[in-house]
Backbone as a chain_set.jsonl record, in Angstrom:
{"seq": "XXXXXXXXXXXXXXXXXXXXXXXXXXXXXXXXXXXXXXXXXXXXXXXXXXXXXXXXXXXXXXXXXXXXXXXXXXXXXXXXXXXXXXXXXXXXXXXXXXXXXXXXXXXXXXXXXXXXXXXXXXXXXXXXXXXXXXXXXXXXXXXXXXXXXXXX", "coords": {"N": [[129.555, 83.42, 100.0], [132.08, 84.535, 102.277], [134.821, 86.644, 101.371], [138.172, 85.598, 101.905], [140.102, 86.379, 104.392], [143.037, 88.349, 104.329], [146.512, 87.885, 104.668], [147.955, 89.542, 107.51], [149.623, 92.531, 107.093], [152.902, 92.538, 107.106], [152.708, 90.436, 108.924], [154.369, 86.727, 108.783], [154.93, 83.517, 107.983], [155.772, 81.519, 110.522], [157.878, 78.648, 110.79], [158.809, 75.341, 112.549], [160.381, 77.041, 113.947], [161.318, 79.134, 112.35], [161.322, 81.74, 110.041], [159.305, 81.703, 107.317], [158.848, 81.831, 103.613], [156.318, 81.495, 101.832], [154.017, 80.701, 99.128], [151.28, 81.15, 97.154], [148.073, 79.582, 95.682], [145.896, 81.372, 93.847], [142.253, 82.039, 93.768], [140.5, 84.504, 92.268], [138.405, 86.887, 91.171], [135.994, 89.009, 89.95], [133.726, 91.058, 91.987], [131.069, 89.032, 94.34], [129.704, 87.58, 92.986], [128.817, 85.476, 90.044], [131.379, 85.476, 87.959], [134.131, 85.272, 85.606], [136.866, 83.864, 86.283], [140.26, 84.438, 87.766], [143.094, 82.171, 87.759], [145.998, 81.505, 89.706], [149.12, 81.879, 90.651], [151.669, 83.438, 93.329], [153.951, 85.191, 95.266], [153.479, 87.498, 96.844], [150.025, 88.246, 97.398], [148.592, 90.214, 98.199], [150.54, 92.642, 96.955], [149.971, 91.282, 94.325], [146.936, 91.283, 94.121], [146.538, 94.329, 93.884], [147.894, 95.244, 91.791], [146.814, 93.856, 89.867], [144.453, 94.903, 90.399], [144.634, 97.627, 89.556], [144.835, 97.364, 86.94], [142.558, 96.497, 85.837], [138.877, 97.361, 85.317], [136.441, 96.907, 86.864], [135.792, 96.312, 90.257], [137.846, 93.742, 92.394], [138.273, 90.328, 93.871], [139.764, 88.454, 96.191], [138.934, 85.144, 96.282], [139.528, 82.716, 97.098], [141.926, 80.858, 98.485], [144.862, 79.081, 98.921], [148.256, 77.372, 100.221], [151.622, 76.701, 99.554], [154.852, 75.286, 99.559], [156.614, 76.329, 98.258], [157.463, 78.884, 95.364], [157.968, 77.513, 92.623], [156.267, 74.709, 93.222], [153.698, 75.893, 93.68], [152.961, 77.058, 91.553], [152.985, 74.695, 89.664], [151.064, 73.218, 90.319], [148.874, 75.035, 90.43], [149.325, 75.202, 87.69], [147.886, 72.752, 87.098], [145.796, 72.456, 87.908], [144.555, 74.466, 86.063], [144.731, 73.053, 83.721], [143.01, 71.202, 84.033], [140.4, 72.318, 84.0], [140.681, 73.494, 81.317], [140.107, 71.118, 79.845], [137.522, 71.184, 80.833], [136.42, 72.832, 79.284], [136.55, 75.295, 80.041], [138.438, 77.631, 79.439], [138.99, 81.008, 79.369], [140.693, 82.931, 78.323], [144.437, 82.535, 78.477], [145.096, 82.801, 81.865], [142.627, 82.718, 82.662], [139.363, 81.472, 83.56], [135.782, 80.592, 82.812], [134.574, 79.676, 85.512], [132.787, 78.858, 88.734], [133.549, 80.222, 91.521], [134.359, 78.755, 93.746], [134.233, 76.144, 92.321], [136.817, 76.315, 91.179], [138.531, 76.484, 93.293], [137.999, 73.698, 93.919], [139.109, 72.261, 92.019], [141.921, 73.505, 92.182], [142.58, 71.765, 94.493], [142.289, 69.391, 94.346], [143.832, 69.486, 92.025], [146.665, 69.426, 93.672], [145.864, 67.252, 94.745], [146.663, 65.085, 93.107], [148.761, 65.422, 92.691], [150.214, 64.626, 94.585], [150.813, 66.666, 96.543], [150.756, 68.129, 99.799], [148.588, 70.816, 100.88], [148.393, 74.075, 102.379], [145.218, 75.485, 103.989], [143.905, 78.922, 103.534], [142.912, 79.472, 106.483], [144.389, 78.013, 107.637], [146.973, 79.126, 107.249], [147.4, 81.295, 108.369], [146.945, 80.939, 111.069], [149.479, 80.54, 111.413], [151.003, 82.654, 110.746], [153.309, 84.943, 112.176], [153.413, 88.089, 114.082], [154.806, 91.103, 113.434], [156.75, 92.064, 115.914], [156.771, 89.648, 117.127], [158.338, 88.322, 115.441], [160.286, 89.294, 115.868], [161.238, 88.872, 118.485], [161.165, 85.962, 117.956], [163.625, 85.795, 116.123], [165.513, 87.048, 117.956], [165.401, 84.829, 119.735], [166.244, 82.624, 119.054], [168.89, 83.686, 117.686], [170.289, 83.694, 120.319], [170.178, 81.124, 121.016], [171.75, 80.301, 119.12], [174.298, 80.761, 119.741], [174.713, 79.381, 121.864], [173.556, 80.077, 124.201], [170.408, 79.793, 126.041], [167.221, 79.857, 126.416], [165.783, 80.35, 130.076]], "CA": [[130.726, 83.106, 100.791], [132.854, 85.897, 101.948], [136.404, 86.715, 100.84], [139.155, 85.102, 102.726], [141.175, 87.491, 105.294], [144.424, 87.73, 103.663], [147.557, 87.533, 105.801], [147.931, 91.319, 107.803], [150.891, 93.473, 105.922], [154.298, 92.851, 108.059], [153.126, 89.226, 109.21], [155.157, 85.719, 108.114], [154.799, 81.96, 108.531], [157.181, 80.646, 111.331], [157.482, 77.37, 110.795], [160.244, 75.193, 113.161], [161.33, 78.577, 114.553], [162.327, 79.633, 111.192], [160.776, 82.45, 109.209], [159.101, 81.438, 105.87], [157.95, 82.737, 102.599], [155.509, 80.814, 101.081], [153.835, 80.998, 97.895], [149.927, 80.624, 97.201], [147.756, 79.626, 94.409], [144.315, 82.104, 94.729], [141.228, 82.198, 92.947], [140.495, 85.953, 91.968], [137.336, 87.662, 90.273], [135.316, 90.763, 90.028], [132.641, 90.255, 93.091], [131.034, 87.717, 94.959], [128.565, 86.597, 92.286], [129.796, 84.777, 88.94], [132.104, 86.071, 86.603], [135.373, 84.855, 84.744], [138.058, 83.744, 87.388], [141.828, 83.939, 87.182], [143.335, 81.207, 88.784], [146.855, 81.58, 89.09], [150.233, 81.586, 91.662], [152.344, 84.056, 93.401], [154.34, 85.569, 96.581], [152.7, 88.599, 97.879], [149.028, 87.918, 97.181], [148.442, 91.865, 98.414], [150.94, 93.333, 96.036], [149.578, 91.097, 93.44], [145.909, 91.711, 93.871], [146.796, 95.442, 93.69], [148.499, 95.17, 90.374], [145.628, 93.758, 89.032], [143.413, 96.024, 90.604], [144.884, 98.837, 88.976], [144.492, 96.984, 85.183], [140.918, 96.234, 86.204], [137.893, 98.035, 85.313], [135.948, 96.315, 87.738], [136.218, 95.779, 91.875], [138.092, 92.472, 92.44], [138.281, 90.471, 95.273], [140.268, 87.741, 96.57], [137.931, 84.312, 96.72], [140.493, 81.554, 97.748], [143.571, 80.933, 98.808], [145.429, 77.916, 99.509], [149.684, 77.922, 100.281], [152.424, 76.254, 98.88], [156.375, 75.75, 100.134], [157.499, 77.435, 97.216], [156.371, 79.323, 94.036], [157.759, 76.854, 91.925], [155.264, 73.636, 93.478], [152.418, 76.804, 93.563], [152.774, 76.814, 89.976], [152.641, 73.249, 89.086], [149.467, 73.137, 91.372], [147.893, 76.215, 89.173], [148.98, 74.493, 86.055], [147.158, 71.478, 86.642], [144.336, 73.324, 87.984], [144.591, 75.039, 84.521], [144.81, 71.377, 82.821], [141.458, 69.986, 84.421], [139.444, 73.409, 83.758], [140.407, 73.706, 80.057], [139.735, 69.592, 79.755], [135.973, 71.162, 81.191], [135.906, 73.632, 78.52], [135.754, 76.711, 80.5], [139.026, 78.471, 79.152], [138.862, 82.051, 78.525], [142.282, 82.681, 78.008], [145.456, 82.769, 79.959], [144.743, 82.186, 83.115], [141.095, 83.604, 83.495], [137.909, 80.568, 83.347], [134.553, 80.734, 83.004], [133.884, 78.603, 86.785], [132.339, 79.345, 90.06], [134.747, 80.509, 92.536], [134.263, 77.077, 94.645], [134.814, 74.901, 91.594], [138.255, 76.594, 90.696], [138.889, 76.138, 94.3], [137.691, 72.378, 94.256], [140.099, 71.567, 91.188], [142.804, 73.144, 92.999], [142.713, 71.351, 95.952], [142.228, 68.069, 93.292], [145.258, 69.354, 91.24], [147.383, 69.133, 94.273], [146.208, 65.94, 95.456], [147.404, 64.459, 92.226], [150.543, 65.709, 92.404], [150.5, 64.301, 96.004], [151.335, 68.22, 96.798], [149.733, 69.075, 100.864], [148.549, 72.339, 101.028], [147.84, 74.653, 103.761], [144.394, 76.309, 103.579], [144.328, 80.263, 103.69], [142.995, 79.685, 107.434], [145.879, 77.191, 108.551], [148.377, 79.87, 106.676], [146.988, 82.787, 108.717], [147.26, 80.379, 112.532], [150.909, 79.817, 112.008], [151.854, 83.948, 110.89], [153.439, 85.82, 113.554], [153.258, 89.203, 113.95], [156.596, 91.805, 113.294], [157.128, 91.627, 117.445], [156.544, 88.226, 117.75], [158.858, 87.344, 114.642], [161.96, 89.897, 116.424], [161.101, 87.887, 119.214], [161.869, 84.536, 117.694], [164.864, 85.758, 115.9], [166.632, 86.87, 119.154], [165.472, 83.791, 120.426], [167.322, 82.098, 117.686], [170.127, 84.299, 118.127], [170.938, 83.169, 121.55], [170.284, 79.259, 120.914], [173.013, 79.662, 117.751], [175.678, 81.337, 120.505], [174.987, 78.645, 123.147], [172.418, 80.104, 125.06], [169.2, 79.26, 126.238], [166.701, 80.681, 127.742], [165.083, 79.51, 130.931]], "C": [[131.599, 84.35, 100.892], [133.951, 85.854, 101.812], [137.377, 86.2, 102.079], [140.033, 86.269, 103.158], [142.43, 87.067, 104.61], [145.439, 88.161, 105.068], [147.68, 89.389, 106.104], [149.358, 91.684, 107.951], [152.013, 93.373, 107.543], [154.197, 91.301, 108.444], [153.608, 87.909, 107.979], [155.048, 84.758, 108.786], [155.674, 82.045, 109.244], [156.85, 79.08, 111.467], [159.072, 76.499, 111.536], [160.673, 76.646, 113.695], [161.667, 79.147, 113.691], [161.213, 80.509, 110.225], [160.518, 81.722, 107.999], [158.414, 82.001, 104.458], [157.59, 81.277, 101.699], [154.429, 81.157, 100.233], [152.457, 80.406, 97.823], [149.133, 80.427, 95.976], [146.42, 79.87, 95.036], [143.23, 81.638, 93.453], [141.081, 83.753, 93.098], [139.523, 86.269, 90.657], [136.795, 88.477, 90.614], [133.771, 89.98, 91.103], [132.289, 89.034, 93.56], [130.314, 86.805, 93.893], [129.426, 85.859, 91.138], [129.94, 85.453, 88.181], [133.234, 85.14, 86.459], [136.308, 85.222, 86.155], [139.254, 83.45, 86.836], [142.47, 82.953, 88.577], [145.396, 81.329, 88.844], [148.34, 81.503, 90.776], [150.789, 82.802, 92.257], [152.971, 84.299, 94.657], [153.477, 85.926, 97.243], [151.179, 88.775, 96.849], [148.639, 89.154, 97.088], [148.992, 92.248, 97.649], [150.231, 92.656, 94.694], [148.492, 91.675, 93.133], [145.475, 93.457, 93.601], [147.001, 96.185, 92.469], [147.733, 95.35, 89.339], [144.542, 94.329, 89.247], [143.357, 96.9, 89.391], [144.49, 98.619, 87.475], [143.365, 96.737, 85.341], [139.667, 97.563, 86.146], [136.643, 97.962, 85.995], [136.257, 95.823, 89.383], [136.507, 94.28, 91.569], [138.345, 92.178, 93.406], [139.064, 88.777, 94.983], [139.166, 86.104, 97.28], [138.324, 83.17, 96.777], [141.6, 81.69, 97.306], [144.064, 79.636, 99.732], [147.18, 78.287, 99.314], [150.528, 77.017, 99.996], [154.196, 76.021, 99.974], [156.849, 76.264, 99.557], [156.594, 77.872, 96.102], [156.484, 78.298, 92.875], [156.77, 75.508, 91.931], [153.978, 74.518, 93.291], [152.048, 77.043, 92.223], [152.429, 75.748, 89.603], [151.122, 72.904, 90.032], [148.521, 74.216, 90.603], [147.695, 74.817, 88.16], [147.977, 73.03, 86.032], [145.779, 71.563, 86.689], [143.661, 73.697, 86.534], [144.01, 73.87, 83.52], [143.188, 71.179, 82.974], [140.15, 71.013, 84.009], [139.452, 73.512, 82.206], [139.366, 72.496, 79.382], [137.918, 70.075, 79.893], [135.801, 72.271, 80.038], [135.713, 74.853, 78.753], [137.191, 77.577, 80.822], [138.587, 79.742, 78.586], [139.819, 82.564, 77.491], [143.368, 82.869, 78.823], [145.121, 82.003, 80.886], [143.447, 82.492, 83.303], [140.262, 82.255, 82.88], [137.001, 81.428, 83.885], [133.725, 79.857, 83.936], [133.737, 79.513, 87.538], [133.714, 79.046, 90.878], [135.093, 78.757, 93.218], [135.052, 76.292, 93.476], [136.381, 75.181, 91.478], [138.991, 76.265, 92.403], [139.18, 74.262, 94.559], [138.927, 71.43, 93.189], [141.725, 72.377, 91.754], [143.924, 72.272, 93.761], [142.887, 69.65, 95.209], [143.826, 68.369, 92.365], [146.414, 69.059, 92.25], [147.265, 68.015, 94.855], [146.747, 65.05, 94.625], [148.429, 64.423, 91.991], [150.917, 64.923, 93.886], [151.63, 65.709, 96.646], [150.114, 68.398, 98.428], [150.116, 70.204, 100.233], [147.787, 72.822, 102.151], [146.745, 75.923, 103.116], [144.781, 77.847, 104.229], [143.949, 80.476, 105.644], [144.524, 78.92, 108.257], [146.983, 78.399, 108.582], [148.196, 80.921, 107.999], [147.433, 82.14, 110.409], [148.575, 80.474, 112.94], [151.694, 81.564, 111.298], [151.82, 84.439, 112.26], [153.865, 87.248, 112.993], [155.045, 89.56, 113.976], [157.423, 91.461, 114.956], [157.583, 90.529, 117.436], [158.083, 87.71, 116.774], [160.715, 88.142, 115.167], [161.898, 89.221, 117.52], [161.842, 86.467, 118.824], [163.351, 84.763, 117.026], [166.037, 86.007, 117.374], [166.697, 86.147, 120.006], [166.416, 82.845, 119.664], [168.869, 81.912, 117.437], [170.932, 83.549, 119.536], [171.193, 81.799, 121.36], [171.292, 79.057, 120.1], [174.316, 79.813, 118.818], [176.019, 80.259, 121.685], [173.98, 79.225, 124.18], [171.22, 80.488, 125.362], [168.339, 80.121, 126.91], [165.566, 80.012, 128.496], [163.239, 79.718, 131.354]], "O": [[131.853, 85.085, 99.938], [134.395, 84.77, 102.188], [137.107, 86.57, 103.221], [140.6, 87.008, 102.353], [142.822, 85.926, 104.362], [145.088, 88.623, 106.154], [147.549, 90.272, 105.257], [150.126, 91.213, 108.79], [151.887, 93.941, 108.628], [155.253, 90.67, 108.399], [153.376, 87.954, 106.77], [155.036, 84.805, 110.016], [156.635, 82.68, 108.81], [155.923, 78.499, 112.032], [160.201, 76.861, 111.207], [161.862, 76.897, 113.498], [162.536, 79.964, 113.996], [160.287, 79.882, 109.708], [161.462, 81.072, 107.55], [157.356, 82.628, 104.52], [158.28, 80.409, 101.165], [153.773, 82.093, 100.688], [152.285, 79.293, 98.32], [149.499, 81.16, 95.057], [145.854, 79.312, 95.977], [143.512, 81.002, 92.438], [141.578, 84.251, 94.108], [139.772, 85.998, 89.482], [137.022, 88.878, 91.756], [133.129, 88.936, 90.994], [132.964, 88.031, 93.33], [130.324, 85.574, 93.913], [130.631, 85.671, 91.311], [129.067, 86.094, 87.598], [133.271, 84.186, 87.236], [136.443, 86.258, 86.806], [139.514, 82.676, 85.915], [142.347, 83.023, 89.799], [145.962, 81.178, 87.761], [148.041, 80.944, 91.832], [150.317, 83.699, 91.559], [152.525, 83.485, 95.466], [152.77, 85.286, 98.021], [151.216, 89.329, 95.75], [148.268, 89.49, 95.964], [148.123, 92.587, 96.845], [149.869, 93.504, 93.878], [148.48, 92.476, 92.199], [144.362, 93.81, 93.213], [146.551, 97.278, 92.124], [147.67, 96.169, 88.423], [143.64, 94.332, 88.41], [142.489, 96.976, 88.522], [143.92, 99.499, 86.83], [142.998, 96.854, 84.172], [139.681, 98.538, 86.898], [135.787, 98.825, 85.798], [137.035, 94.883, 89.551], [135.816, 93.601, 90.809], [138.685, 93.035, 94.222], [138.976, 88.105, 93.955], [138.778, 86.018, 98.445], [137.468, 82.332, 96.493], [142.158, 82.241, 96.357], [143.733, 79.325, 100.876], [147.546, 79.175, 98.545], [149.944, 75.988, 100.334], [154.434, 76.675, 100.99], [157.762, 76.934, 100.039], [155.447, 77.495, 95.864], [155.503, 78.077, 92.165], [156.408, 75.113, 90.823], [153.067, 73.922, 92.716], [150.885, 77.209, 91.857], [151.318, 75.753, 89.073], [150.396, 71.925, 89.858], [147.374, 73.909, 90.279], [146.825, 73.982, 87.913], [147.502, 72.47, 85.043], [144.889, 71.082, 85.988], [142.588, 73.324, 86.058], [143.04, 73.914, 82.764], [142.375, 71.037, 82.061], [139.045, 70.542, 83.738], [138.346, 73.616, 81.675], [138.337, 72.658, 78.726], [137.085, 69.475, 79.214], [134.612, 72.586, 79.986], [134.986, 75.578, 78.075], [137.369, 78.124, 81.911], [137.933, 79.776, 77.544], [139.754, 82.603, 76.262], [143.193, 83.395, 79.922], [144.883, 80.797, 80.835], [143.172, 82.509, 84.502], [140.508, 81.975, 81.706], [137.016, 82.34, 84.712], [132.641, 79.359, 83.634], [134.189, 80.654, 87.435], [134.538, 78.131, 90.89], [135.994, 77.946, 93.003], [136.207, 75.884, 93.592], [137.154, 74.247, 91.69], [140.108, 75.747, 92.422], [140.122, 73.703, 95.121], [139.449, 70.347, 93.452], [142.705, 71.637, 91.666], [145.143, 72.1, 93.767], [143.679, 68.852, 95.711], [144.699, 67.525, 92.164], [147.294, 68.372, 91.732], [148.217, 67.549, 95.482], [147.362, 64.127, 95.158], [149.07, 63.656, 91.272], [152.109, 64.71, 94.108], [152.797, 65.669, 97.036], [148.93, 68.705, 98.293], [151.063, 70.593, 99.55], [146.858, 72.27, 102.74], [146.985, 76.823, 102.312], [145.622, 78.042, 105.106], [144.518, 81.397, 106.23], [145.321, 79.294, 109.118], [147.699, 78.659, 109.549], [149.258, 81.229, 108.538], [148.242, 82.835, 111.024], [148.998, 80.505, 114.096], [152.92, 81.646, 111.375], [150.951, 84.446, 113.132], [154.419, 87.532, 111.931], [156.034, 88.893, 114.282], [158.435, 90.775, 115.098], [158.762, 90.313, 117.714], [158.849, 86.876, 117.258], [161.844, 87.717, 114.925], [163.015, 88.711, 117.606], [162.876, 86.029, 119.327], [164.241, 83.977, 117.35], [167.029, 85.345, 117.679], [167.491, 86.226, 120.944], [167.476, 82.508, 120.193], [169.652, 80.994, 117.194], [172.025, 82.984, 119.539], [172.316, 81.321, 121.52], [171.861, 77.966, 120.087], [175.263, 79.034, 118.716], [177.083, 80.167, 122.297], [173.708, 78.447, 125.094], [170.874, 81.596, 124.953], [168.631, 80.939, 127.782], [164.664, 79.346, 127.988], [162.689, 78.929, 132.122]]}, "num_chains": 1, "name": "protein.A"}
């Protein structure tokens, strides 16, 4: 399966007309094949995976991504993730298991339905960013509609 396109550097959800920052919980391990996955939450998915590049002795790659309304629900959606993976026995430590990319994906997507948490997959997230243009665009569209006017 190949790595999920992450969102391209400058774009942002618009959601309602309204800029958003939203918060994602990824799966993340060294290649495509199996190794020890960290499962875990954050903002900027790019600055993160960078971070951990750099502490990494190994290429890592980005192998799901689902999105959140905030970091604090993107957390409680990890942690339970966390919950149902230790429960299977396949803690390493921290945040890193010993599952296939998919499964850490599949308990996920299961930790948030328990919480009755939607989530927007990494393709939905990516339909509804608009580009830097597009998003000075909607603000001075914005702009006008707050002053009274419209445009035809």
């Amino acid at each position: 399966m190949a790595p999920p396109k992450l969102p391209k550097s400058g774009h942002a959800p618009i959601i309602g007309r309204q800029e958003q920052v939203l918060a994602c919980v990824y799966v993340i391990g060294a290649g495509p094949g199996p190794s020890p996955v960290k499962v875990g939450a954050c903002l900027d998915i790019a600055r993160h995976l960078d971070e951990m590049q750099r502490a990494s002795h190994c290429l890592l790659q980005v192998h799901d991504l689902c999105w959140f309304p905030d970091l604090r629900i993107a957390k409680r959606v990890a942690a339970g993730a966390h919950t149902m993976m230790r429960t299977g026995g396949r803690h390493i430590r921290g945040e890193w298991f010993d599952v296939a990319p998919r499964k850490a994906a599949v308990w996920i997507a299961e930790s948030a339905r328990s919480l009755d948490i939607p989530l927007l997959s990494n393709d939905q997230y990516r339909k509804i960013c608009a580009s830097p243009a597009q998003r000075e665009d909607n603000e001075f569209t914005n702009f006008l509609r707050s002053v009274g006017i419209t445009s035809t």
